[in-house]
C-alpha positions, 0 to 999 in steps of 0.5 A, spaced: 825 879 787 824 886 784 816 887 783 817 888 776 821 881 774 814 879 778 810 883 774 814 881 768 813 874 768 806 875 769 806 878 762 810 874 760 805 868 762 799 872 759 802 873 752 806 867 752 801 863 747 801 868 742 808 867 741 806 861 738 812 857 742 806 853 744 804 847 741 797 845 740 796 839 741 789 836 742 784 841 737 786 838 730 788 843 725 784 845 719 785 851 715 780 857 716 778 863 711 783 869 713 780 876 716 773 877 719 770 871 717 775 867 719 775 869 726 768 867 726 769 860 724 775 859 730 770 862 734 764 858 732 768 851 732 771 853 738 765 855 743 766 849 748 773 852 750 772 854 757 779 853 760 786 854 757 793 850 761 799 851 758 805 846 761 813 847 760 812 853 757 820 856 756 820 862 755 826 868 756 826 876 758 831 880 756 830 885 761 835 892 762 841 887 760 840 882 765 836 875 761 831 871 765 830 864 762 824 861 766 819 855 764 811 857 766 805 853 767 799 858 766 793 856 767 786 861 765 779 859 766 774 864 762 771 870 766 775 867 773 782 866 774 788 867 771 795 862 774 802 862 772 808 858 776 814 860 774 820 855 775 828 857 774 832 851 775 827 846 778 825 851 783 818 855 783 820 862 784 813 865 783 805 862 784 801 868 781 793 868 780 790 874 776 783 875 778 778 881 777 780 885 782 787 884 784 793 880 783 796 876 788 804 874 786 808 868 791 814 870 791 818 864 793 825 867 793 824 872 798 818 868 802 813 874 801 806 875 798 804 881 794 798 883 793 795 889 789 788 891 787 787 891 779 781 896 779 783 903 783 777 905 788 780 913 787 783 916 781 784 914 774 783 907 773 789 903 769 790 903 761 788 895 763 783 890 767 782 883 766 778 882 760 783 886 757 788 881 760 784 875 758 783 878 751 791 878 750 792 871 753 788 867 748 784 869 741 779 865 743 776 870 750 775 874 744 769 872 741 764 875 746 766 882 742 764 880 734 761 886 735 768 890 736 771 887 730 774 891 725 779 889 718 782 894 714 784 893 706 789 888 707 785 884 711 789 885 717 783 885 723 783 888 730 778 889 736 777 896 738 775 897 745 771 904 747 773 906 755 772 913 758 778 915 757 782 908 755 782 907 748 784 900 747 787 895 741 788 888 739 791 886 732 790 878 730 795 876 722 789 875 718 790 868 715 794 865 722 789 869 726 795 870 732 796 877 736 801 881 732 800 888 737 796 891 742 795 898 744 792 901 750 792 908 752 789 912 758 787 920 754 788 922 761 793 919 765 798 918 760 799 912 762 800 905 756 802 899 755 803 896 748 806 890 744 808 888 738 810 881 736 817 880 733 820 874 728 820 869 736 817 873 742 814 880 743 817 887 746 813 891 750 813 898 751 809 900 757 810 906 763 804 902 767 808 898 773 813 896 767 817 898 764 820 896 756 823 889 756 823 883 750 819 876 751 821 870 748 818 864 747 821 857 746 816 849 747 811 849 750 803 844 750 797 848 750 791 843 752 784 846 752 777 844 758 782 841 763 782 843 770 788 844 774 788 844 783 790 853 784 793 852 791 795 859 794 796 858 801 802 859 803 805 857 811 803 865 815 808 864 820 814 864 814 811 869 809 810 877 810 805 880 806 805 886 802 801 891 799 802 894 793 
């Protein structure tokens, strides 16, 4: 498997809730106040949330006109681990654990193991890290940073995030409070990553490990504070292993 549909999944997996293909099923619906004070009551009535799965989640890439149909199981453990498990046709194709400092990818196809560092020892650092990654995942992560939030006069709120040399966005609607863009940008490698929601999935422009490609997002059931099994061995003497 090309290591960009495996990365592509992974992002794929990250910003999959916020196409709002998910359905929650286990926290009651009420309405909120719109803007910033509406973000502080989410985060207030939602404190407890330290665990994210999302089970059966269809989701379809358009990827250099080829289309990817795929259903993901993602799991997220606040200030932990990222999972995603990617299956087409019955068949895993991918495990992948996001963590701090590296990424491990599965790749059951081609019985290989990938792993790349996500913080660089030498050089600039990437546009993202996995607070960045998290953040993008769930509205919720980001209620450690009220302190960054920032509306506009429509209303419309994002968190601006200050890194040397990264400048760093994430957009929320303001009555709905769903990611509608983010936006991260290194002044002096160049390098970004950026999405923007569209009417059913996101598009992504990124010439960071990805390239630009279109998600879409079908059912899926979010549930929240459950714990799941996140196995990552694989048999040594079938896998070969490769270092990104």
């Amino acid at each position: 498997m090309n290591k960009l549909i495996w990365f592509i999944l992974i992002v794929t997996g990250l910003i999959l809730q916020q196409c709002r293909g998910a359905r929650e099923i286990v926290r009651p619906e009420h309405s909120i106040p719109t803007g910033i004070e509406g973000m502080k009551e989410v985060c207030l009535s939602n404190d407890t949330i330290r665990t994210i799965l999302i089970s059966k989640a269809e989701a379809i890439i358009l990827f250099e006109d080829e289309r990817y149909e795929v259903t993901l199981t993602l799991f997220s453990k606040k200030d932990s681990i990222i999972y995603l498990s990617a299956v087409n046709n019955g068949f895993e194709i991918i495990r992948a654990t996001v963590e701090y400092d590296s990424i491990k990818v599965i790749d059951r196809i081609n019985k290989t193991v990938y792993r790349t560092a996500l913080n660089r020892r030498f050089g600039f650092q990437s546009p993202v890290n996995f607070d960045d990654l998290q953040n993008i995942f769930s509205r919720y992560y980001l209620c450690d940073d009220m302190e960054k939030v920032k509306e506009d006069s429509l209303k419309n709120i994002y968190f601006e995030f200050e890194d040397k040399y990264i400048k760093k966005r994430i957009y929320l609607a303001p009555s709905a409070l769903y990611m509608t863009k983010f936006e991260f940008f290194h002044s002096q490698s160049k390098e970004f990553f950026r999405g923007e929601k569209q009417e059913d999935g996101f598009t992504i422009n990124s010439n960071f490990m990805i390239h630009d490609f279109e998600i879409k997002a079908g059912k899926g059931s979010i549930f929240y504070n459950r714990e799941i099994d996140v196995r990552m061995k694989v048999n040594e003497r079938k896998y070969s292993y490769v270092e990104i």
